[in-house]
C-alpha positions, 0 to 999 in steps of 0.5 A: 514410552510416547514422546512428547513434542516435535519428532526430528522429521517435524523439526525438519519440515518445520525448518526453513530450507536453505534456499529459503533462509538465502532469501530472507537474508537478501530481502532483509539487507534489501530492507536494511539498504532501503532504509538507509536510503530513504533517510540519507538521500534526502539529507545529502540533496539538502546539505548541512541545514537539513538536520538543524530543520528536522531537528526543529520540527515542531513536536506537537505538529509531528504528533498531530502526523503520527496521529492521522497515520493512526486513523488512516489504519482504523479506517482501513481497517473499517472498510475491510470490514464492510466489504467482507459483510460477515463472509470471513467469520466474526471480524471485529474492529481489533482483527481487522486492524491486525490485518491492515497493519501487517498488509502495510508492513509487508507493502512497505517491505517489499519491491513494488509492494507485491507483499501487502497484496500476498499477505493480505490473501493469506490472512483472509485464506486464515480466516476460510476465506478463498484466494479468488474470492479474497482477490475480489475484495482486493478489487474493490479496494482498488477500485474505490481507490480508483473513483477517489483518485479519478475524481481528484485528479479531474479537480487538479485537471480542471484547476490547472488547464483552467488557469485557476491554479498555477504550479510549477513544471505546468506542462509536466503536471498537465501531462502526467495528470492526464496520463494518470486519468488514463491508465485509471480508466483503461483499469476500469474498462478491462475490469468491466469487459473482462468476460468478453476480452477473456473469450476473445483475445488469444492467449500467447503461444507460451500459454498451453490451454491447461493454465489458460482454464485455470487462470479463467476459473479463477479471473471469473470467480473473482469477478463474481465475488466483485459482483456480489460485493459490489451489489451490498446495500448502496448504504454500505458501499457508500460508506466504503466510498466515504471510509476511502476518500478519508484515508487518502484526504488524510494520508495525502496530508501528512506531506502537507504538515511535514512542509509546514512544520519546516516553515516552508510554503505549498497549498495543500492541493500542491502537496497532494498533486506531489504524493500521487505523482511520487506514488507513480513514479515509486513504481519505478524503483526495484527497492520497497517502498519506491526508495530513491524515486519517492524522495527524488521525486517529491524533493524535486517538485518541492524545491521550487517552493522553499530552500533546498534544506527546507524541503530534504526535511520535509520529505524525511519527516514525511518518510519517517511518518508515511513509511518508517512508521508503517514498517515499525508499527506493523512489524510486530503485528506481521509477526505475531501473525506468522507466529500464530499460523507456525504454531497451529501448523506445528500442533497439526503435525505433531503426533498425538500421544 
């Protein structure tokens, strides 16, 4: 008689290994311990009026946060869209947003946010799209990002060397502007030379000459992907260019809304020149999300602002919106996902009758 069902060989490939289930228990209490983190170490630094702050945010202010998170994905999930031009399949709006959540959770959920990037690799490979190609659209993800980032940092320069704007730690600010802008455009440059620095700078010794001409196909495919994305009709990557500068002007306002909600006092210049200083300094952090470097880091530039209770709840409602939310939301969309692809990979392995 046939049996129907999984046999125990596919039980058993379809089992995770040992080794792979050690891992997934220290990645979830390292999730566990980030969380922990990112909502007490801000409520120590703030002392006991910390919770009475957070306590009286303002609901509607609070929605209002949540709201802007919400279109920060729908706008993301839009410009994937126009960088893939129908390459991927048939990608509609609901799609696309699956992807962009489920890349945010894993970017949220990871050290140094090297999940989002896999994920959204993966995703893209479902839908018959290459690795190297999809790491292309990645690129000119980036990049936009980078024209957006470039083009604020020189207004925050401009504003500050030229005395329109007087913020605290003026020095630092000024240098760590200035350092930001450059390692923008050093990215820029070895993006652009990439064929000429891939034919004429030595691989290390390490390296044999195997790996080297696999990692050369691929870095070339890639660029040519870029090429011809960067190549759609200036109507399209203009709207890209417009869909990036909307998520970061309204992603860089959450912080902005937090300090107001609490009473405190910060244009809203100051609080985006805060979040793209702790985005850099949260690379530093082994823990996701950049615990510990994000909530330090912006407490600190807040403080001279406003009370010291004033600013701990300002960054954990910000956290609680540009992070907690992001893991929350995004978790049951990463997981139906892996589900999907377990079960076609289950139907593939299973034998017929």
């Amino acid at each position: 008689m046939a049996r129907f069902g999984p046999t125990p060989s596919l039980d058993r490939r379809l089992r995770a290994p040992a080794g792979m289930q050690s891992r997934l228990w220290w990645k979830a209490a390292l999730l566990i311990l980030t969380l922990a983190i990112t909502l007490l170490l801000p409520w120590w630094l703030g002392g006991a009026g910390t919770f009475t702050a957070v306590i009286a945010f303002p609901l509607p202010l609070l929605a209002l946060m949540v709201a802007l998170a919400v279109i920060c994905w729908n706008l993301n999930a839009a410009r994937l869209r126009l960088m893939l031009d129908g390459r991927a399949g048939r990608l509609g709006q609901g799609g696309a947003l699956a992807i962009e959540m489920s890349s945010k959770f894993a970017l949220c959920a990871t050290p140094a946010g090297g999940g989002g990037v896999a994920t959204l690799l993966w995703l893209l490979a479902r839908r018959g799209y290459p690795p190297a190609q999809a790491s292309a659209i990645f690129l000119v993800d980036q990049l936009a990002d980078m024209l957006f980032f470039s083009l604020m940092l020189g207004v925050l320069v401009s504003l500050s060397m030229s005395g329109l704007a007087s913020w605290p730690h003026q020095t630092l600010v000024e240098a760590s502007l200035a350092a930001l802008l450059l390692a923008l455009v050093v990215f820029a440059v070895v993006i652009v030379w990439l064929p000429w620095l891939l034919r004429h700078v030595s691989p290390p010794p390490f390296v044999g000459s195997g790996p080297r001409r696999w990692m050369t196909r691929r870095l070339l495919r890639c660029r040519r992907t870029l090429a011809s994305t960067l190549a759609l009709p200036k109507g399209v990557l203009m709207a890209i260019f417009a869909l990036c500068c909307l998520h970061w002007l309204a992603r860089y306002s959450l912080l902005y809304l937090a300090v107001l909600g609490v009473g405190g006092g910060a244009d809203w210049a100051w609080t985006f020149l805060v979040q793209m200083l702790a985005m850099a300094a949260s690379q530093l952090s082994v823990l996701p999300g950049g615990a510990g470097a994000a909530e330090v880091s912006v407490g600190a530039l807040l403080l001279p602002l406003m009370a010291r209770e004033q600013a701990a709840a300002a960054v954990i409602v910000w956290r609680l919106v540009s992070y907690h939310l992001y893991l929350v939301a995004g978790a049951p969309v990463f997981v139906a996902q892996v589900v999907g692809w377990w079960r076609t990979r289950a139907n593939q392995s299973s034998p017929r009758p």
